[in-house]
MARTIGU-140168 format. One record per residue (C-alpha): residue number from 1; residue in one letter; y, z, x. Coordinates in nm, 4 decimals, always signed. Each point is the difference from the previous one (the first is absolute). Layout:
% residues N
NUM a Y Z X
...
//
This chain:
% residues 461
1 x +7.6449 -11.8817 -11.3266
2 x -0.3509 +0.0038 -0.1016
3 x +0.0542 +0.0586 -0.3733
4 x +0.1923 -0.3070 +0.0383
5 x -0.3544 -0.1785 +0.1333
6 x -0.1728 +0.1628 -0.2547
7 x +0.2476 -0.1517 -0.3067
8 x -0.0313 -0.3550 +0.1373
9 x -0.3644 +0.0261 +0.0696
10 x -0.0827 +0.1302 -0.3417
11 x +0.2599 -0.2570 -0.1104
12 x -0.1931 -0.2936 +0.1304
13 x -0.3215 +0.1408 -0.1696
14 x +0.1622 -0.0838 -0.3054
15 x +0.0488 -0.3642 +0.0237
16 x -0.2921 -0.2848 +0.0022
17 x -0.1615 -0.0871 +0.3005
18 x +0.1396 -0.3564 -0.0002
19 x +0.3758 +0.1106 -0.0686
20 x +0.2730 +0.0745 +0.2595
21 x +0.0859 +0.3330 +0.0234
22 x +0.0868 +0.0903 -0.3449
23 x +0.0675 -0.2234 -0.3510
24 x +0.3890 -0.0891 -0.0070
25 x +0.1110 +0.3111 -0.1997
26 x -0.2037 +0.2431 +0.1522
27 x +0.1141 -0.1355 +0.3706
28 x +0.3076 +0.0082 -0.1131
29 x +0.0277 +0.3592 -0.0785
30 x -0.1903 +0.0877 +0.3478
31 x +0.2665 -0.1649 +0.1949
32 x +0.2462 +0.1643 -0.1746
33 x -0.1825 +0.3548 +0.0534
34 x -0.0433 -0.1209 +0.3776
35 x +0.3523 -0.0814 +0.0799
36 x +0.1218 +0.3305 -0.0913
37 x -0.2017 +0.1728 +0.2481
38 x +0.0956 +0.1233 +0.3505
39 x -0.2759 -0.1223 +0.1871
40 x -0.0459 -0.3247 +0.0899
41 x -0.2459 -0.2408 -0.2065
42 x -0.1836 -0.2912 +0.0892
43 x -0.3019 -0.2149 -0.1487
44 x -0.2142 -0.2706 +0.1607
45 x -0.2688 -0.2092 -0.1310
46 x -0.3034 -0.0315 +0.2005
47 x +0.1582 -0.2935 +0.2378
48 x +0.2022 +0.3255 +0.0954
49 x +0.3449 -0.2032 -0.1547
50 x +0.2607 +0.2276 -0.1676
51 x -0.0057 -0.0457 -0.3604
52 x +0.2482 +0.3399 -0.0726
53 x +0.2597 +0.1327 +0.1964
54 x +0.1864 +0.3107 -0.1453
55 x +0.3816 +0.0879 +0.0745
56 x -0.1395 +0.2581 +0.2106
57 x -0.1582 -0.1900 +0.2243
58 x +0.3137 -0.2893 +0.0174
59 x +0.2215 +0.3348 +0.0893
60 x -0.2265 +0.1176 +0.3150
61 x -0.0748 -0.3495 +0.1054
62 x +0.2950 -0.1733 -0.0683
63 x -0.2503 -0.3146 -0.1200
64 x +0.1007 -0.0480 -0.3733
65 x -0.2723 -0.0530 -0.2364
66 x +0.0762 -0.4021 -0.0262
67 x -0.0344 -0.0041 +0.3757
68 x -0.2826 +0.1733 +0.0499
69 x -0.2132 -0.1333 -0.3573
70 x -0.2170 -0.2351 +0.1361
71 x -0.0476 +0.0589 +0.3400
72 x -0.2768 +0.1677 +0.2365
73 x +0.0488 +0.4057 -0.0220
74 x +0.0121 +0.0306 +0.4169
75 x +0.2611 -0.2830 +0.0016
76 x +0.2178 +0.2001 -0.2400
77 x -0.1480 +0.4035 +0.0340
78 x +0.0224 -0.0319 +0.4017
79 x -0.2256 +0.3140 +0.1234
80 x -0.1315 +0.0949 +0.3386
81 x -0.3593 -0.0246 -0.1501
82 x +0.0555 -0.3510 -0.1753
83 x -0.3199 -0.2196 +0.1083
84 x -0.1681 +0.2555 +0.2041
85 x -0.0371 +0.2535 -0.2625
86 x +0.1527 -0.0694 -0.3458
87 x -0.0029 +0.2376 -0.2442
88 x -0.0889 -0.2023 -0.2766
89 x -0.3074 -0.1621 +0.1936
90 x -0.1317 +0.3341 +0.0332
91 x -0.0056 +0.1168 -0.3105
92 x -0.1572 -0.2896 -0.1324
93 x -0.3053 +0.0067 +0.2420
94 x +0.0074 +0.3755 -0.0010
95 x +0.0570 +0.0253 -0.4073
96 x +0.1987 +0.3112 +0.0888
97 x +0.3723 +0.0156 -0.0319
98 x +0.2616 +0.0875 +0.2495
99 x +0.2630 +0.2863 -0.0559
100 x +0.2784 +0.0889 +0.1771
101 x -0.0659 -0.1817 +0.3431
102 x +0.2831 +0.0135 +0.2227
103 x +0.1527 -0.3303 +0.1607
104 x +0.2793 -0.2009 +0.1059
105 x +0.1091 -0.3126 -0.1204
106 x +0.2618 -0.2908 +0.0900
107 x +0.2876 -0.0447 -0.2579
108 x +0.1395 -0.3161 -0.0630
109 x +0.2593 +0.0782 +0.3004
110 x -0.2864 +0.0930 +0.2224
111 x +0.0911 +0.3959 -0.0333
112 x -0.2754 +0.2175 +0.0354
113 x -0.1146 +0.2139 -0.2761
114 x -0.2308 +0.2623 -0.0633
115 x -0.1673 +0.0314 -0.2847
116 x -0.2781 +0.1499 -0.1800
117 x -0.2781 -0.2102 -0.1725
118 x -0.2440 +0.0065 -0.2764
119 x -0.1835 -0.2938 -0.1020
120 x -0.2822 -0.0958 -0.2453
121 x -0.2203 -0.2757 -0.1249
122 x +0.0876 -0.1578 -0.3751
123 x -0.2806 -0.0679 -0.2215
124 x -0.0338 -0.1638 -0.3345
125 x -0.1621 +0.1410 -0.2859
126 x -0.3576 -0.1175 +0.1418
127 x +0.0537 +0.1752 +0.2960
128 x +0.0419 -0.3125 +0.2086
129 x +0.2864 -0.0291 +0.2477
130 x +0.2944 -0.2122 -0.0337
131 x +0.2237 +0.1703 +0.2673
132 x +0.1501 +0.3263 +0.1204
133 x +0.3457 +0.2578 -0.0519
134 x +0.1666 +0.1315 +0.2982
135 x +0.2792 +0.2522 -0.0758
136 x +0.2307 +0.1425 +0.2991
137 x +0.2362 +0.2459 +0.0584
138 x +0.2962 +0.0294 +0.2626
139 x -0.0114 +0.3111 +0.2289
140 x +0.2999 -0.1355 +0.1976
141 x +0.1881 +0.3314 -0.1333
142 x -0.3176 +0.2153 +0.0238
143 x -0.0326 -0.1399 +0.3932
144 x +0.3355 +0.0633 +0.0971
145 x +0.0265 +0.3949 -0.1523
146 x -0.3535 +0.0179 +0.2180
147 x +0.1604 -0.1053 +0.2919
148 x +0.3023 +0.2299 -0.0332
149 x -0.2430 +0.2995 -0.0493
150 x -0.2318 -0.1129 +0.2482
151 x +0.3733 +0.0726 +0.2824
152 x -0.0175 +0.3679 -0.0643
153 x -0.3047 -0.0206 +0.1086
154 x -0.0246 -0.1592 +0.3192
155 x +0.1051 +0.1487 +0.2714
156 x +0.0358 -0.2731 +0.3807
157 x -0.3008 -0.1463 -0.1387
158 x -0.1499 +0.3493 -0.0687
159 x -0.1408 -0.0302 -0.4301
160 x -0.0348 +0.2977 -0.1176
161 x +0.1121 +0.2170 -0.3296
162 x -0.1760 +0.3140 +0.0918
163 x +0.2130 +0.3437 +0.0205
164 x -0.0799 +0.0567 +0.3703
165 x +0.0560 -0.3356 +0.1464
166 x +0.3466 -0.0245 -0.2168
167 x +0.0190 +0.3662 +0.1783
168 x -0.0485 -0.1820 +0.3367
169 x +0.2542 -0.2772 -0.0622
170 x +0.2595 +0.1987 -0.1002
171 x +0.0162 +0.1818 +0.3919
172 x -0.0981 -0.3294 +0.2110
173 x +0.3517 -0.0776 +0.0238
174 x +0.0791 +0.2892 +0.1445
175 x -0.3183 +0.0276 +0.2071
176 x +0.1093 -0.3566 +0.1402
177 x +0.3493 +0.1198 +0.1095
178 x -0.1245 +0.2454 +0.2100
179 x -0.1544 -0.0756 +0.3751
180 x -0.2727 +0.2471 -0.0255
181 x -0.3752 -0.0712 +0.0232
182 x -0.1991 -0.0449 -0.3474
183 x -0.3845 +0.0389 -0.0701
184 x -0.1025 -0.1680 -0.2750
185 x -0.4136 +0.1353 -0.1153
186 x -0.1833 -0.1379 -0.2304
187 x -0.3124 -0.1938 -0.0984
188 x -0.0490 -0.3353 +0.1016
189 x +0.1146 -0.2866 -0.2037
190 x +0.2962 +0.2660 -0.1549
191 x +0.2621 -0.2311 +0.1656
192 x +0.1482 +0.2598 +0.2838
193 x +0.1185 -0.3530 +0.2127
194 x +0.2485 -0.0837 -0.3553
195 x +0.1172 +0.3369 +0.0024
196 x +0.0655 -0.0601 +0.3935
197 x +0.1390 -0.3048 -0.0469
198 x +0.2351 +0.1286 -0.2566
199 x +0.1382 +0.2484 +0.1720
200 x +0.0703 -0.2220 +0.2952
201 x +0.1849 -0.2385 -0.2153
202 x +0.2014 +0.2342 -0.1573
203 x +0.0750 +0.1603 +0.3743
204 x +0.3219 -0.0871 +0.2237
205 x -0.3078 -0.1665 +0.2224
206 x -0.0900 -0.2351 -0.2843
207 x +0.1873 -0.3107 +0.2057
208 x -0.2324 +0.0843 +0.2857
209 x -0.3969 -0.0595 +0.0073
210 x -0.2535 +0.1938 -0.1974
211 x -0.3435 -0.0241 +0.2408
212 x -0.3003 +0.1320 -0.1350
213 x -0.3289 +0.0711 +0.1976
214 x -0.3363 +0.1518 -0.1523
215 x -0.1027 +0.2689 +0.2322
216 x -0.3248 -0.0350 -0.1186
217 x -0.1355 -0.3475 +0.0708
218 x +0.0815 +0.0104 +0.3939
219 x -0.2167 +0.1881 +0.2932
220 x +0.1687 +0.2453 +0.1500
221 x +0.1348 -0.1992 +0.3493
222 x +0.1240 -0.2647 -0.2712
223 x +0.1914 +0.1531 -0.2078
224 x +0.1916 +0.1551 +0.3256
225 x +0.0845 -0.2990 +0.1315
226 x +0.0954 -0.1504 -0.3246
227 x +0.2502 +0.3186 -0.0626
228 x +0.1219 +0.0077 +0.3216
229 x -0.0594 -0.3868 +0.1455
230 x -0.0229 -0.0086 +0.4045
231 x +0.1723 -0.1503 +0.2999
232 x -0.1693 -0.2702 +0.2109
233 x -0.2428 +0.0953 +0.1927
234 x -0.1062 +0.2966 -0.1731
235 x -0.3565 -0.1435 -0.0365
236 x -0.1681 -0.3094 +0.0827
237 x +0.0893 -0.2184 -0.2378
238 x +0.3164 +0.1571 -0.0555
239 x +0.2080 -0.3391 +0.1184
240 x +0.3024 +0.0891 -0.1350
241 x +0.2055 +0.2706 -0.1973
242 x -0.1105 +0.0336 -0.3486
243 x +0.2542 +0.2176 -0.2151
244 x -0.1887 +0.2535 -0.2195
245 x +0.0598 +0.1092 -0.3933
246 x +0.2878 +0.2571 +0.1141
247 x +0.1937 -0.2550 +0.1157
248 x -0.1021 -0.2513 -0.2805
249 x +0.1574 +0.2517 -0.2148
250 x +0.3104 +0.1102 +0.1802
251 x +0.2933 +0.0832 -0.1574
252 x -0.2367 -0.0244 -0.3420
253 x -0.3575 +0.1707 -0.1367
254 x -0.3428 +0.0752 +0.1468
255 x -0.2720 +0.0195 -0.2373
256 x -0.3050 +0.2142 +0.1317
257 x -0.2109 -0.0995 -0.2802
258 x -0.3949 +0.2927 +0.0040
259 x +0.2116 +0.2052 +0.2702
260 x -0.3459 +0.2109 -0.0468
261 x -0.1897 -0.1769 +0.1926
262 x +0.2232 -0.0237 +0.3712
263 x -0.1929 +0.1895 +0.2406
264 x +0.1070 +0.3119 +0.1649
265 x +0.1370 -0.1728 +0.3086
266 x +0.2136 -0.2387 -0.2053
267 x +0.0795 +0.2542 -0.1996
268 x +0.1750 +0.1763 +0.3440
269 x +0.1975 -0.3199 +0.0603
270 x +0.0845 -0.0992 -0.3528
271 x +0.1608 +0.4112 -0.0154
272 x +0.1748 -0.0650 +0.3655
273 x +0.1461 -0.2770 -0.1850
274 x +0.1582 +0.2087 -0.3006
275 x +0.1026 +0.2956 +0.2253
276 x +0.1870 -0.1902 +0.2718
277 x +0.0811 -0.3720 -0.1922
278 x -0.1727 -0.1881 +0.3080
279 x -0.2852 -0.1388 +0.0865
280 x -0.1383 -0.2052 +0.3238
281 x -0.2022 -0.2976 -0.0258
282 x -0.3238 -0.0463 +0.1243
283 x +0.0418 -0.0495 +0.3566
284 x +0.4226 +0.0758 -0.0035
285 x +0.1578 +0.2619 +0.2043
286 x +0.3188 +0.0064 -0.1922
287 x +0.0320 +0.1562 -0.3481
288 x +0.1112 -0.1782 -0.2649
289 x +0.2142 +0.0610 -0.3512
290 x -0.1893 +0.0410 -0.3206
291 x +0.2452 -0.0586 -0.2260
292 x -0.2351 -0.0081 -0.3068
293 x -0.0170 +0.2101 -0.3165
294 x -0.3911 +0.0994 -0.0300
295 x -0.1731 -0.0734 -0.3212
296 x -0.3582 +0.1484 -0.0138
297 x -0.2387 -0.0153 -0.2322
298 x -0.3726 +0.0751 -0.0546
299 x -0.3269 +0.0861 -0.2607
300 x -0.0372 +0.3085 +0.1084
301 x +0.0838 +0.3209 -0.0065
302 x +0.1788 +0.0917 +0.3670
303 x +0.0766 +0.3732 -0.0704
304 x -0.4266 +0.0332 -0.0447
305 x -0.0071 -0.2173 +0.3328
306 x +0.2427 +0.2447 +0.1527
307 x -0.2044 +0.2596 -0.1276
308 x -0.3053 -0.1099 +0.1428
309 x +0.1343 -0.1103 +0.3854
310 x -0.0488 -0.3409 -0.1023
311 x +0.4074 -0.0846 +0.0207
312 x +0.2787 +0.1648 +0.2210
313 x +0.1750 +0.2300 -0.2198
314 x +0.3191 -0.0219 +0.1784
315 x -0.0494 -0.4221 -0.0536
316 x -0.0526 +0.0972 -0.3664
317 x +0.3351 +0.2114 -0.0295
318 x +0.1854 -0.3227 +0.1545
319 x -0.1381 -0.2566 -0.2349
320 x +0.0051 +0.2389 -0.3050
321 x +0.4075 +0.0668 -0.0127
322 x -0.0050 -0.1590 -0.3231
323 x -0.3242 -0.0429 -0.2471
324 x -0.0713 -0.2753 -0.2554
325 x -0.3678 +0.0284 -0.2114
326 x -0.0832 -0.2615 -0.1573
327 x -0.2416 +0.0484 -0.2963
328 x -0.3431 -0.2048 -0.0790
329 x +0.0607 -0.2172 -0.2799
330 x -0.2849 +0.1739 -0.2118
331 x +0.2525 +0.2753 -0.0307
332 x +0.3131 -0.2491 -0.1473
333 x -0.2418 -0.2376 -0.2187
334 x +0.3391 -0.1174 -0.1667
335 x +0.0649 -0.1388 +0.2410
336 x -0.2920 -0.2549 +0.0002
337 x +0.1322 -0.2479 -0.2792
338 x +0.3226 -0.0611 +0.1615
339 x -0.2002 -0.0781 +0.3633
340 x -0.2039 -0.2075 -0.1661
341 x +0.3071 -0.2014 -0.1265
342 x +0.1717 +0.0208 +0.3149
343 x -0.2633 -0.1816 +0.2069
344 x -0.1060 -0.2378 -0.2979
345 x +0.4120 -0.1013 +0.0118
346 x -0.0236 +0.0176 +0.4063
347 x -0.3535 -0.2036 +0.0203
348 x +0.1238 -0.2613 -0.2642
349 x +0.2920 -0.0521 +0.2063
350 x -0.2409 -0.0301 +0.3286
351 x -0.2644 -0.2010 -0.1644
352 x +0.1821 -0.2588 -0.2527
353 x -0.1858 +0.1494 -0.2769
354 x +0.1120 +0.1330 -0.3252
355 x -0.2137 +0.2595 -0.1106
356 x +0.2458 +0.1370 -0.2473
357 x -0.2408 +0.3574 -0.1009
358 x -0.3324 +0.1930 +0.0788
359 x -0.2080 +0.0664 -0.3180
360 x -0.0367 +0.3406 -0.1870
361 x -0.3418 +0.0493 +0.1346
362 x +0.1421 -0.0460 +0.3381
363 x +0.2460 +0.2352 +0.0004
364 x -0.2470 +0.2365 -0.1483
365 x -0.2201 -0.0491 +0.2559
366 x +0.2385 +0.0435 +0.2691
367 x +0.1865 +0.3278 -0.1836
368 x -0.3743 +0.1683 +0.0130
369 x -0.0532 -0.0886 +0.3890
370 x +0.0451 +0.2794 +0.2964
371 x +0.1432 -0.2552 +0.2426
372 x -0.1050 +0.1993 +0.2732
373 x +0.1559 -0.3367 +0.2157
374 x +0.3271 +0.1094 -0.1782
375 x +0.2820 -0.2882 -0.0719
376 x -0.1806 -0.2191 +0.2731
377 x -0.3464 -0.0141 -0.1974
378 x +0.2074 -0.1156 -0.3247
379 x +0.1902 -0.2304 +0.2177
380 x -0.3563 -0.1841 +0.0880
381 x -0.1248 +0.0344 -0.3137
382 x +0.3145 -0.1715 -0.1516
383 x -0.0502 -0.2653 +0.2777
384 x -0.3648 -0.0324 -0.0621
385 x +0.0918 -0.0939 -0.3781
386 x +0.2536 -0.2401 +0.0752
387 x -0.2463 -0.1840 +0.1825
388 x -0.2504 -0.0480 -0.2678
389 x +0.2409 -0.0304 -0.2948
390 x +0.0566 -0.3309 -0.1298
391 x +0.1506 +0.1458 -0.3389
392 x +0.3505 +0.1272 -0.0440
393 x -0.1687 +0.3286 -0.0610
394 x -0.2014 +0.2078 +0.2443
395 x -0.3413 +0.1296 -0.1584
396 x -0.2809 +0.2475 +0.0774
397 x -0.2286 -0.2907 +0.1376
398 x +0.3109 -0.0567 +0.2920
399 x -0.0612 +0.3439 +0.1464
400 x -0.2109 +0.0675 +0.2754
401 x -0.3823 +0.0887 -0.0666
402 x -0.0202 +0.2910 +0.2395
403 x +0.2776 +0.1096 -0.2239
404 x -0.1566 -0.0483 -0.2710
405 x -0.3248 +0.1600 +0.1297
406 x +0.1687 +0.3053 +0.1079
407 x +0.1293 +0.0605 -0.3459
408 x -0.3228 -0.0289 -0.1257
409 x -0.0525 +0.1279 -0.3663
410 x +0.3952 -0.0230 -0.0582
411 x +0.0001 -0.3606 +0.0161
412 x -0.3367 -0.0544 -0.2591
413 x +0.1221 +0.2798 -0.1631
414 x +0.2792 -0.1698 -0.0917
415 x +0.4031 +0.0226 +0.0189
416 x +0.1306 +0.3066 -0.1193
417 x +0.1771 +0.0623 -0.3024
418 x +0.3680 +0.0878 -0.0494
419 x -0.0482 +0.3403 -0.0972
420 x -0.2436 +0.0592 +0.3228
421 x +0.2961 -0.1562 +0.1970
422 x +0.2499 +0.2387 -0.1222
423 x -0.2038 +0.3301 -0.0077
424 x -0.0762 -0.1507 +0.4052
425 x +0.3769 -0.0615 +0.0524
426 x +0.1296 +0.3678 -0.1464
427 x -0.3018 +0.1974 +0.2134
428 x +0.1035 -0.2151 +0.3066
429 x +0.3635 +0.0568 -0.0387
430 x -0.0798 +0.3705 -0.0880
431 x -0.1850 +0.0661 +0.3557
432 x +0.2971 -0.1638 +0.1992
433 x +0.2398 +0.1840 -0.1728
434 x -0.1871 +0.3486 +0.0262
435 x -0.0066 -0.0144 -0.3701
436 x +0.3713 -0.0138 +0.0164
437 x +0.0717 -0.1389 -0.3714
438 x +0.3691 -0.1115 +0.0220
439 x -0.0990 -0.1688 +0.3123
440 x -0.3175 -0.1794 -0.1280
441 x +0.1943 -0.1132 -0.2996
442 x +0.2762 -0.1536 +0.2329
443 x -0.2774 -0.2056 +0.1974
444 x -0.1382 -0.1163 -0.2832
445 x +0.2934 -0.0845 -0.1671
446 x -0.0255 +0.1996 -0.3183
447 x +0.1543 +0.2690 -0.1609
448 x -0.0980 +0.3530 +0.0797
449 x -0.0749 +0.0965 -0.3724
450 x -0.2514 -0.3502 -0.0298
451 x -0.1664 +0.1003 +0.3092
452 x -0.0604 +0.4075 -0.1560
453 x -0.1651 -0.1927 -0.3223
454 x -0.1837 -0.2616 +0.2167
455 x -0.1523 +0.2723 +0.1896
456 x -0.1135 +0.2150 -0.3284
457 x -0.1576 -0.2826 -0.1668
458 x -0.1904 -0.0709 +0.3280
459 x -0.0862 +0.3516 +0.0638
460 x +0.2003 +0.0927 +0.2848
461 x +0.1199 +0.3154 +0.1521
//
């Protein structure tokens, strides 16, 4: 698309400065050059009216070029950043042309289509303006094979392409048919209440509720009472009966989200409660039915906790039937560019926007950071962008400055180049794999024999 720019621009340096764009013959011949094309082709002059619309661009529009000669672009090229932040305004105040800038536009049936963009100013042989080129190409197709990709890779609202999570997906459905407790560990942010989620809606309890409580956030007496509830009278202010999360959740899930931090005397109820499938509320005398199926999850390691008399080992052995761990998402990076499109396609949806792609730099930028906040930190960086963006694409100056600042040099330093992000990729892929080489290839999606000769050029054992 941008050679095409390039041939009209040095086209229009060709003619006189008072001439439309190009003598008879020689405008002649362009149009004929510029129907043939696939992309779509269209001229203004510097009142922004169309003065050459290409068969292209009457195919993906469904304007034909009589139609649309004459009038306003916007009223004819309907985009989401028409007005606010058109392309051809920009590059004549910047004096910088546009390539490839993803957006959707209005057909003449109202159908939404995506497309990508590339625009440029048109000068005359004296350098002075007399109007701009915008040339566009349908991803319709392109969007469409994305999305079908995208489905192998999402999993109940779980993204992810990595080898371990796929690993994990493929046994939640049997983990769900089961009745037996599940601890989820890992870090915070790594998504443990999806995976808990999942598996209760892929459970023969999915009908019934899923309740989910954070362990951590509630004193001790709290949290007790808001397992458990209690009768009237069992306190002061206790007025009247107020049912508890166990039997919130009957006949469905309990989610024990940082199960790490219960203290040791919940910790004796909480076991009563998986031993004998009762439990008495605060202030009761009869012992009621838990008929839950226990989720737990937490940031920490418990067997260490076990191991130093900070948890009830025989508690541990009750939650820990079945094990899920979750890793950090510095340890599946490929997985950052399809999170990032998730929740730019979920916030769009939630915000009205339509902030159709994140620049290069951006992704960069993110591809180099630890996220020691995991999936959550990109989350609010993602939301922090959306708020500041006012262009259909995301840029480094939408991203947070303590984010920024705790790159440091990497941001001044610059984005990094494609061979630094492929030598990062392989060495990445090579650690999770254990240097496994038919199993790096397959996460990366390459062929074993590429990935031996991508590794000798770049020096690796």
């Amino acid at each position: 698309m941008d050679c095409t720019l390039q041939y009209l621009k040095d086209g229009m340096k060709k003619t006189r400065h008072d001439q439309q764009p190009g003598a008879p013959a020689d405008r002649e011949q362009l149009e004929t050059i510029l129907n043939c094309v696939a992309d779509g082709v269209f001229t203004v002059d510097r009142d922004k009216k169309i003065r050459f619309f290409n068969r292209a661009a009457e195919r993906i529009t469904g304007f034909s070029a009589e139609e649309a000669t004459g009038q306003f672009c916007r009223d004819v090229f309907r985009t989401t950043i028409c007005g606010t932040s058109c392309t051809l305004a920009e590059v004549e105040r910047t004096g910088k042309d546009i390539i490839n800038r993803p957006v959707r536009i209005l057909d003449r049936d109202g159908r939404e289509v995506l497309v990508s963009i590339s625009a440029a100013a048109l000068r005359d042989a004296r350098g002075e303006l007399i109007g701009g080129v915008e040339t566009f190409r349908d991803l319709s197709t392109e969007e469409e094979l994305r999305r079908q990709i995208e489905k192998s890779y999402t999993f109940h609202d779980i993204v992810s392409r990595h080898p371990k999570m796929h690993e994990l997906f493929a046994i939640l459905p049997d983990i769900a048919e089961s009745h037996v407790s599940v601890l989820i560990e890992g870090e915070s942010g790594t998504g443990k209440e999806l995976f808990a989620r999942a598996i209760h809606n892929l459970s023969p309890r999915k009908d019934a509720p899923f309740i989910a409580v954070n362990c951590g956030s509630l004193p001790d007496t709290l949290l007790e009472s808001e397992l458990f509830g209690y009768r009237k009278g069992a306190f002061t202010d206790a007025k009247h009966d107020k049912p508890g999360r166990f039997e919130m959740a009957k006949g469905g899930t309990l989610f024990l989200d940082e199960i790490s931090d219960v203290s040791p005397a919940l910790q004796v109820r909480l076991l009563r409660v998986l031993q004998e499938k009762t439990y008495e509320p605060l202030g009761g005398t009869e012992p009621v039915r838990a008929d839950v199926r226990i989720v737990a999850a937490t940031n920490q390691n418990l067997s260490k906790k076990v191991q130093t008399g900070t948890f009830r080992e025989d508690l541990y052995y009750r939650l820990n039937v079945l094990r899920l761990e979750l890793p950090p998402l510095r340890e599946r990076r490929c997985d950052i560019p399809i999170l990032i499109d998730h929740f730019r396609r979920h916030l769009n949806a939630e915000t009205g926007k339509g902030i159709e792609a994140v620049d290069d730099c951006v992704l960069n930028l993110l591809m180099s950071h630890d996220f020691p906040g995991n999936i959550r930190e990109l989350e609010n960086i993602m939301q922090h962008a959306f708020v500041l963006c006012k262009q259909s694409v995301i840029l480094p100056a939408h991203l947070p400055k303590e984010f920024a600042e705790r790159l440091g040099s990497r941001v001044t330093a610059g984005p990094l180049s494609l061979e630094e992000l492929e030598k990062k990729a392989i060495r990445e892929a090579l650690f999770i794999n254990d240097g496994n080489r038919t199993a790096t290839s397959k996460q990366l999606g390459i062929d074993p024999s590429t990935l031996y000769r991508k590794m000798k050029r770049y020096g690796m054992k």
